[in-house]
ChimeraX commands (.cxc) that place a marker at each C-alpha (Angstrom):
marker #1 position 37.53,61.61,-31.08 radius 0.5
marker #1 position 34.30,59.70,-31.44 radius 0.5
marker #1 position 33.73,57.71,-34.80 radius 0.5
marker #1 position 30.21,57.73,-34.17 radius 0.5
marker #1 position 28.33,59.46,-31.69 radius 0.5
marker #1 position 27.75,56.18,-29.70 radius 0.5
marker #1 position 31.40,55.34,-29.11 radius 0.5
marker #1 position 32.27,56.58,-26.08 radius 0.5
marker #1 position 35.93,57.32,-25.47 radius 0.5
marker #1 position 37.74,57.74,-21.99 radius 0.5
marker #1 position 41.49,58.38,-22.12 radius 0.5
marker #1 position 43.88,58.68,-19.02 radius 0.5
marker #1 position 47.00,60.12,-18.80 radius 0.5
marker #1 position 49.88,58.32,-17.23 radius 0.5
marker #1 position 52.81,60.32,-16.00 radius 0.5
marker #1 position 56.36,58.81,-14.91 radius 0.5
marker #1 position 58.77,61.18,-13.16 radius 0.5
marker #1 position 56.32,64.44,-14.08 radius 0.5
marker #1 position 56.47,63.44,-17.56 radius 0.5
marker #1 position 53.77,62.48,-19.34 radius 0.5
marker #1 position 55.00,59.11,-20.91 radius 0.5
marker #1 position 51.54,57.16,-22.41 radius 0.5
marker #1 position 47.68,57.23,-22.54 radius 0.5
marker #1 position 45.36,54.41,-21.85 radius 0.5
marker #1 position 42.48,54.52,-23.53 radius 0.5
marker #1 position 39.26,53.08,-23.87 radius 0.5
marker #1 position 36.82,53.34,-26.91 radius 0.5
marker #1 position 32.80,50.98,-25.76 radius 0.5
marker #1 position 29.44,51.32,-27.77 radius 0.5
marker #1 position 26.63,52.36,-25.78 radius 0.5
marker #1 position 23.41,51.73,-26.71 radius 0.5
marker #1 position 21.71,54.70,-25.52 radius 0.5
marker #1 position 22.97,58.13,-25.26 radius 0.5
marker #1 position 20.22,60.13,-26.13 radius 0.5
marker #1 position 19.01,61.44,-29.68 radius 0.5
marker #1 position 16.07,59.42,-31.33 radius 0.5
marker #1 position 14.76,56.36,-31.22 radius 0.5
marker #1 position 13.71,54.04,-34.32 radius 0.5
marker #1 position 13.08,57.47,-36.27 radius 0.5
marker #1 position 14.98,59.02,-38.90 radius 0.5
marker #1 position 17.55,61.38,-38.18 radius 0.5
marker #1 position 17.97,64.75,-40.64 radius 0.5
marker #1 position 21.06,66.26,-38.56 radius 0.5
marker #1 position 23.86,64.86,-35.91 radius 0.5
marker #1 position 21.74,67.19,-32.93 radius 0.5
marker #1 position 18.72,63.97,-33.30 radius 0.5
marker #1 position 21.23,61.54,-32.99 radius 0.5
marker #1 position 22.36,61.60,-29.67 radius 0.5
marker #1 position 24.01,63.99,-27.21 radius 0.5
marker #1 position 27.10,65.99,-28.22 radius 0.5
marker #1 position 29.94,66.18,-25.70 radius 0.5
marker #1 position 33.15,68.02,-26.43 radius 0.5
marker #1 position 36.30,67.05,-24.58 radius 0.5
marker #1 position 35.88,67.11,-21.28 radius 0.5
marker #1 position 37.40,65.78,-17.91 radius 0.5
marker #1 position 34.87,63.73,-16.38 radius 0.5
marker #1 position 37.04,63.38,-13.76 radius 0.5
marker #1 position 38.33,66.04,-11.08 radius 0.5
marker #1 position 41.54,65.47,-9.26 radius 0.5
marker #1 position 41.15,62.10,-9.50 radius 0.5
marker #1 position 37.48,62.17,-8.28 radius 0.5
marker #1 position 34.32,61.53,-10.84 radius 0.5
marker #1 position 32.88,64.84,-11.44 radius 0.5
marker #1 position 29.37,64.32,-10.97 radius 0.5
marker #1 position 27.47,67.32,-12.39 radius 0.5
marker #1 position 29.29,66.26,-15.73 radius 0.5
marker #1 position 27.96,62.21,-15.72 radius 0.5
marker #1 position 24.69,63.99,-14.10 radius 0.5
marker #1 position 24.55,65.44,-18.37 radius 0.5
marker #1 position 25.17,62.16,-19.40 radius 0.5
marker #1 position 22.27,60.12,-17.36 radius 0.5
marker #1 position 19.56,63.11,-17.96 radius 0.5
marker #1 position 20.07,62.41,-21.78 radius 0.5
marker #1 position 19.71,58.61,-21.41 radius 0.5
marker #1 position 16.31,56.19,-21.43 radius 0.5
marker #1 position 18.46,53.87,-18.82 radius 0.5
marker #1 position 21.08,55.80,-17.07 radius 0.5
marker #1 position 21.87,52.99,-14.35 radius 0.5
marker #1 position 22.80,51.07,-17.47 radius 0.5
marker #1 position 25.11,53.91,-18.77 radius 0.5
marker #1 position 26.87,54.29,-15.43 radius 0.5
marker #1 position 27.37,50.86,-15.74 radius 0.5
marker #1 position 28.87,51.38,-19.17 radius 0.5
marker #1 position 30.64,54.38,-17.67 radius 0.5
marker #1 position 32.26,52.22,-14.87 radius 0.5
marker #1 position 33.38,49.12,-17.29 radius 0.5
marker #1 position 35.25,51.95,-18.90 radius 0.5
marker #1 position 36.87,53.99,-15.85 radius 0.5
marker #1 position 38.34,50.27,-14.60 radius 0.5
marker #1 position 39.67,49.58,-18.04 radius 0.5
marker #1 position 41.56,52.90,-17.99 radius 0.5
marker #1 position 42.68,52.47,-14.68 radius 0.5
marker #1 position 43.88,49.16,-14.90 radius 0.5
marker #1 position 46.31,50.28,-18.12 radius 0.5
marker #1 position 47.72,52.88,-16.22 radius 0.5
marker #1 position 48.11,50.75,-13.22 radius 0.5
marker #1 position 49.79,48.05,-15.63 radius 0.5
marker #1 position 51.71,50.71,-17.47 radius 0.5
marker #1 position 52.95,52.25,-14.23 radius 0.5
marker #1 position 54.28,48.94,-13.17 radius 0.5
marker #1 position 56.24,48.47,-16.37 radius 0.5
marker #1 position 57.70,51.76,-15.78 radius 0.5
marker #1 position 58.54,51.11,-12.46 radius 0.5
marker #1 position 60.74,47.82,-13.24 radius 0.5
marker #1 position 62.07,49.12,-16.64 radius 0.5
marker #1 position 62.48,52.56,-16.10 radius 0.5
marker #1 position 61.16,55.23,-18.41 radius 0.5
marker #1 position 63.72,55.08,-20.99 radius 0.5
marker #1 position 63.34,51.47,-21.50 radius 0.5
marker #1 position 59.93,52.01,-21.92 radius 0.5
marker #1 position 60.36,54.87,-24.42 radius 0.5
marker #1 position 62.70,52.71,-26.80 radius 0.5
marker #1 position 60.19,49.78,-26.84 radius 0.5
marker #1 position 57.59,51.81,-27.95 radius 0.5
marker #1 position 59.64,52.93,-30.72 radius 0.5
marker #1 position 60.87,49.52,-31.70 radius 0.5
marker #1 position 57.07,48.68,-31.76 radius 0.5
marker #1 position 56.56,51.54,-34.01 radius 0.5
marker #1 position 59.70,51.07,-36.52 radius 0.5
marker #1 position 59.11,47.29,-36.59 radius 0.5
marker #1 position 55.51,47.78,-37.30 radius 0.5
marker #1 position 56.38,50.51,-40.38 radius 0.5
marker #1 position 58.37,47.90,-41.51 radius 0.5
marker #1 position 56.42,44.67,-41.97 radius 0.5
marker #1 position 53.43,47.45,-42.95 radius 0.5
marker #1 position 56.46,48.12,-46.07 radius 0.5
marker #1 position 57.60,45.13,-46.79 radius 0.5
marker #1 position 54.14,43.78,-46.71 radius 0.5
marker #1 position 53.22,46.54,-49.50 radius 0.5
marker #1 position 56.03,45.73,-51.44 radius 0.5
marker #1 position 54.78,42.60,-52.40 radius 0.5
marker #1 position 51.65,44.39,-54.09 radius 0.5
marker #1 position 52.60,44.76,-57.91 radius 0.5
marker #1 position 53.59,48.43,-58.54 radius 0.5
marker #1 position 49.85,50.38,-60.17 radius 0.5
marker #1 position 46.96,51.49,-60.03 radius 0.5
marker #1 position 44.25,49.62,-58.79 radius 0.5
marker #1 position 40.41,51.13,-58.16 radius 0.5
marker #1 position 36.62,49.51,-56.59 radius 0.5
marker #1 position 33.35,50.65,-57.04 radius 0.5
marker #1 position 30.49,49.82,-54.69 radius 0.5
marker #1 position 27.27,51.81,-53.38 radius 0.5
marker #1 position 25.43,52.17,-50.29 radius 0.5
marker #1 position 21.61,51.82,-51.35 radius 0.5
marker #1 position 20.29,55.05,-49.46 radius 0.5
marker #1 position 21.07,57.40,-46.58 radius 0.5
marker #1 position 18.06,55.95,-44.89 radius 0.5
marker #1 position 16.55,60.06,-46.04 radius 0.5
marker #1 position 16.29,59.23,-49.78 radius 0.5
marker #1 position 15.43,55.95,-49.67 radius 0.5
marker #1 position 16.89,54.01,-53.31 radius 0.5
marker #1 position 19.45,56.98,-53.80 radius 0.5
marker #1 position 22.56,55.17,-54.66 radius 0.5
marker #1 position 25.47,56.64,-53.00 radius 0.5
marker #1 position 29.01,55.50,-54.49 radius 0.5
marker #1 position 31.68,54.75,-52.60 radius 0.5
marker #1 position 35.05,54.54,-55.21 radius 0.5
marker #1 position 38.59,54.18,-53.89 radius 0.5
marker #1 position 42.09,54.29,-55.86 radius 0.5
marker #1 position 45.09,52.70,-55.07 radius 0.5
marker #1 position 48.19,53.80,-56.82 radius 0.5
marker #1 position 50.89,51.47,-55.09 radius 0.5
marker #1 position 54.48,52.77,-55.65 radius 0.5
marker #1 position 57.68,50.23,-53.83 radius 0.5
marker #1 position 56.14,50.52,-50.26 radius 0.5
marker #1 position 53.68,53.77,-50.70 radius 0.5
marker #1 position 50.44,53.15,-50.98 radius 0.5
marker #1 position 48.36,56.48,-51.08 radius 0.5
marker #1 position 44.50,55.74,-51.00 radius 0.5
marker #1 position 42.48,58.29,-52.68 radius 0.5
marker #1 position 38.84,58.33,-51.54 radius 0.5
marker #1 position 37.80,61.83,-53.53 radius 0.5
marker #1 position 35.54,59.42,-55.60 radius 0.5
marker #1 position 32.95,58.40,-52.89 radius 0.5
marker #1 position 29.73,60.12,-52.78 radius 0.5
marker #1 position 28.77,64.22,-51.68 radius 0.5
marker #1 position 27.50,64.73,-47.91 radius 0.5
marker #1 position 24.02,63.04,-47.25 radius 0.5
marker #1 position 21.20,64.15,-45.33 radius 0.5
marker #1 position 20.98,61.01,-43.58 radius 0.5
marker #1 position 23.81,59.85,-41.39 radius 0.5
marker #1 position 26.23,58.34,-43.13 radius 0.5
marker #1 position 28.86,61.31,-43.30 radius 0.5
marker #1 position 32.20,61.38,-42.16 radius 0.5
marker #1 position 35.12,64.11,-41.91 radius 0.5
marker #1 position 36.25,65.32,-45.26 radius 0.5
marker #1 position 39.68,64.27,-46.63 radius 0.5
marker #1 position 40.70,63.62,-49.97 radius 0.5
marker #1 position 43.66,61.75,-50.00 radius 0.5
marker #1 position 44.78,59.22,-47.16 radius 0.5
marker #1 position 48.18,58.06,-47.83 radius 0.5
marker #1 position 50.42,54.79,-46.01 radius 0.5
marker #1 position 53.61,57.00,-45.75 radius 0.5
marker #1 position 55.60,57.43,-43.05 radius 0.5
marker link #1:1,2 radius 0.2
marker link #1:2,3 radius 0.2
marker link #1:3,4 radius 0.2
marker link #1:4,5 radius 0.2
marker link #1:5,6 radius 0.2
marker link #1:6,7 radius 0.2
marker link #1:7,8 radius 0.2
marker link #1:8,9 radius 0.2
marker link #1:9,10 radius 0.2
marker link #1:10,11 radius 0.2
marker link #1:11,12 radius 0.2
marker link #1:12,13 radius 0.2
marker link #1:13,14 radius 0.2
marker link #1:14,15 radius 0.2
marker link #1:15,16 radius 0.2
marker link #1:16,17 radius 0.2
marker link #1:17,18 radius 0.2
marker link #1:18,19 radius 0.2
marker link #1:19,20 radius 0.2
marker link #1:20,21 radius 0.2
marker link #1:21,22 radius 0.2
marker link #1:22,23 radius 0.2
marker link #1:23,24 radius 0.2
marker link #1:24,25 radius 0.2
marker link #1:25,26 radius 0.2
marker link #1:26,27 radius 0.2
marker link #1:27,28 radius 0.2
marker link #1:28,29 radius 0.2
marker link #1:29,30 radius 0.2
marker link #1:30,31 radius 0.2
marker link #1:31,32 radius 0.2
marker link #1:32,33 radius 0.2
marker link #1:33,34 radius 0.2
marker link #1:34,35 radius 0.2
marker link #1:35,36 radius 0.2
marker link #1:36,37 radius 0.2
marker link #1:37,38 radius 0.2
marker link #1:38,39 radius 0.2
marker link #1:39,40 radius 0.2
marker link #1:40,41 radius 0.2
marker link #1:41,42 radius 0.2
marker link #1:42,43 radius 0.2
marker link #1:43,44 radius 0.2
marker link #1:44,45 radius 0.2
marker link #1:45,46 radius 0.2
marker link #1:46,47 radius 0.2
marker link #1:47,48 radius 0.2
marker link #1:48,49 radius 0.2
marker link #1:49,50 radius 0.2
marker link #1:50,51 radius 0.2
marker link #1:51,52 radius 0.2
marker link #1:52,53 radius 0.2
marker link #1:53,54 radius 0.2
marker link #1:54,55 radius 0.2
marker link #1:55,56 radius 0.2
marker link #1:56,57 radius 0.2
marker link #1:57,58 radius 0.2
marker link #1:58,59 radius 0.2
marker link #1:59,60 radius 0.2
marker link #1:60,61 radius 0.2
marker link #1:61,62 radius 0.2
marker link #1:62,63 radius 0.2
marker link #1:63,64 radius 0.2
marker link #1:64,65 radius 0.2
marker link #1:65,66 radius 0.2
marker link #1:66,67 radius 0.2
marker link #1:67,68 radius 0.2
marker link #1:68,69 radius 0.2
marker link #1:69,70 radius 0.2
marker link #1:70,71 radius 0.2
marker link #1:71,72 radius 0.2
marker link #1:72,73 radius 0.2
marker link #1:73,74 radius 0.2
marker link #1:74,75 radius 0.2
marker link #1:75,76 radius 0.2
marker link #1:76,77 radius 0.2
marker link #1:77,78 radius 0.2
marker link #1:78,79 radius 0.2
marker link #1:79,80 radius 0.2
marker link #1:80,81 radius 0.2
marker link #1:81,82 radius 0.2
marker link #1:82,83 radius 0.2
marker link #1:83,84 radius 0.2
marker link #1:84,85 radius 0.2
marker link #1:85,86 radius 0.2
marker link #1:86,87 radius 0.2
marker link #1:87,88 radius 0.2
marker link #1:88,89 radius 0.2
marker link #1:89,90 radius 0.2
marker link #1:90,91 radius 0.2
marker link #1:91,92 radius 0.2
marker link #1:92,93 radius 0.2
marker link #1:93,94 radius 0.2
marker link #1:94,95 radius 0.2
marker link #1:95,96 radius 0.2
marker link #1:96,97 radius 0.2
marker link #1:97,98 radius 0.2
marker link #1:98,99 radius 0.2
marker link #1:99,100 radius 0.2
marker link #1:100,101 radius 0.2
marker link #1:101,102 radius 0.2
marker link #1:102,103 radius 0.2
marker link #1:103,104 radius 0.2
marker link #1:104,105 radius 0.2
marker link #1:105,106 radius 0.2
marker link #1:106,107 radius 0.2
marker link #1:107,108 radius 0.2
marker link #1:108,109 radius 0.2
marker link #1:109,110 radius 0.2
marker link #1:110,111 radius 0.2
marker link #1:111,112 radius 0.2
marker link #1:112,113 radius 0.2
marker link #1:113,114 radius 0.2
marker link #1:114,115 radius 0.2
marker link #1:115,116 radius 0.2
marker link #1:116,117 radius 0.2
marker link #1:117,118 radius 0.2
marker link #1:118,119 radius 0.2
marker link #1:119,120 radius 0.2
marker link #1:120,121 radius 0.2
marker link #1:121,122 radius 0.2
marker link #1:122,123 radius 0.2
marker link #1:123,124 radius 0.2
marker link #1:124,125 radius 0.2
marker link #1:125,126 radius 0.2
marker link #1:126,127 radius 0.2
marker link #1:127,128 radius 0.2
marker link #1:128,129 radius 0.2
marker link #1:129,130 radius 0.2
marker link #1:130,131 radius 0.2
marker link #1:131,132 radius 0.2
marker link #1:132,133 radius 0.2
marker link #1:133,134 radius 0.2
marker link #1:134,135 radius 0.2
marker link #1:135,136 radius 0.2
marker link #1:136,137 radius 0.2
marker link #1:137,138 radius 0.2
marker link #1:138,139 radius 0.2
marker link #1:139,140 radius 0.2
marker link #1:140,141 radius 0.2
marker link #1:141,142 radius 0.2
marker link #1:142,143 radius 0.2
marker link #1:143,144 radius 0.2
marker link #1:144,145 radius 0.2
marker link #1:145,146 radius 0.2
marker link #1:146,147 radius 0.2
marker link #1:147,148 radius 0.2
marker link #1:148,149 radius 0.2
marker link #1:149,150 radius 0.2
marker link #1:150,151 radius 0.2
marker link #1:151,152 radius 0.2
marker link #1:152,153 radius 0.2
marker link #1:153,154 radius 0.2
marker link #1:154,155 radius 0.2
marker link #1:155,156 radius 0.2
marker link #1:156,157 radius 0.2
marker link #1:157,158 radius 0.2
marker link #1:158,159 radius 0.2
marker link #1:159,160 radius 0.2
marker link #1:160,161 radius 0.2
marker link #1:161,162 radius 0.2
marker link #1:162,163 radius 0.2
marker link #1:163,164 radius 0.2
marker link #1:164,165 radius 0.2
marker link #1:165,166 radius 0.2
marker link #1:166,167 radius 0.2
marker link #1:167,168 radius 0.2
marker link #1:168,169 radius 0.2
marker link #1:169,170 radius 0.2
marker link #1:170,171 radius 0.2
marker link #1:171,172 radius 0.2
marker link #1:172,173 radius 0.2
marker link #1:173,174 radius 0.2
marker link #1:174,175 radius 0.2
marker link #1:175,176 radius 0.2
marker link #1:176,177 radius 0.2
marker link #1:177,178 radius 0.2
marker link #1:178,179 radius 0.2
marker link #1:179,180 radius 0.2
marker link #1:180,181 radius 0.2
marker link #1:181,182 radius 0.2
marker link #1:182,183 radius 0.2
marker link #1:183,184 radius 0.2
marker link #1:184,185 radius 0.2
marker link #1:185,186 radius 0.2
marker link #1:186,187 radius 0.2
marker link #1:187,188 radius 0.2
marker link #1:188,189 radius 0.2
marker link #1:189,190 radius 0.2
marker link #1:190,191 radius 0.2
marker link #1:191,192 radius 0.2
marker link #1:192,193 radius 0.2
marker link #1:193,194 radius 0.2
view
């Protein structure tokens, strides 16, 4: 998933006795992957180039007709393989550093710590919202354009209804889709319950 078309994201899988056990991951800005420059943009195909999921790598081998897609679509592809390669070494060195803990721990071990990092971070994320008086709290704030209609307000609203150590965030209040670029993936409600 890309929060915004210049975030590139590379993600490896790292397997421990066949199973698949963890990802490392790696989320960079690039400054150039296509789309227009210092213009403004009326739909996501002018912002940049649009890759699916894909494996840019082949049996562990770069797959070079797919980064050949990335490099015709930038302005300074040596600089985006350079970008490219900062990422491949980050992902490789988790899964090297991964497969070492594996390796002394054992797979199990490794399992129930990531657990305990889960369940102990639910909790102080709990206990943490417990000490937020029970109600309902709400903020108002705009964005001054979409960069398209320039001085159309658009509001951003948010309510907070905290409840013990739930703490739904409802975001139904902020502003319809824009023509500029500002959108996001529709939800209504986001909610801090596990």
């Amino acid at each position: 998933m890309r929060s915004y078309l210049n975030h590139m994201i590379f993600t490896l899988p790292i397997f421990h006795d066949g199973a698949l056990v963890a990802f490392s991951s790696s989320m960079a800005h690039w400054p150039d992957v296509g789309g227009v420059l210092g213009g403004v943009t009326r739909d996501i195909y002018a912002e940049d180039l649009q890759l699916p999921f894909v494996k840019i790598c082949q049996a562990g081998r770069q797959a070079p007709e797919r980064t050949a897609i990335i490099c015709a679509n930038c302005r300074l592809p040596d600089r985006a393989m350079g970008d490219f390669r900062a990422e491949m070494a980050v992902i490789r060195t988790g899964e090297r550093r991964v497969s070492r803990l594996l390796e002394c721990d054992g797979g199990p071990t490794f399992t129930e710590s990531a657990w305990l990092i889960f369940d102990q971070s639910e909790r102080l994320a709990r206990a943490a919202v417990r000490t937020i008086p029970d109600g309902v709290y709400e903020a108002e704030s705009f964005m001054d354009d979409d960069g398209v209609a320039l001085g159309r307000y658009i509001p951003i609203r948010v309510r907070v209804e905290v409840c013990g150590d739930a703490i739904p965030f409802d975001l139904s209040g902020v502003g319809a889709q824009v023509a500029g670029y500002f959108n996001a993936v529709q939800f209504t409600v986001l909610c801090l319950m596990f």
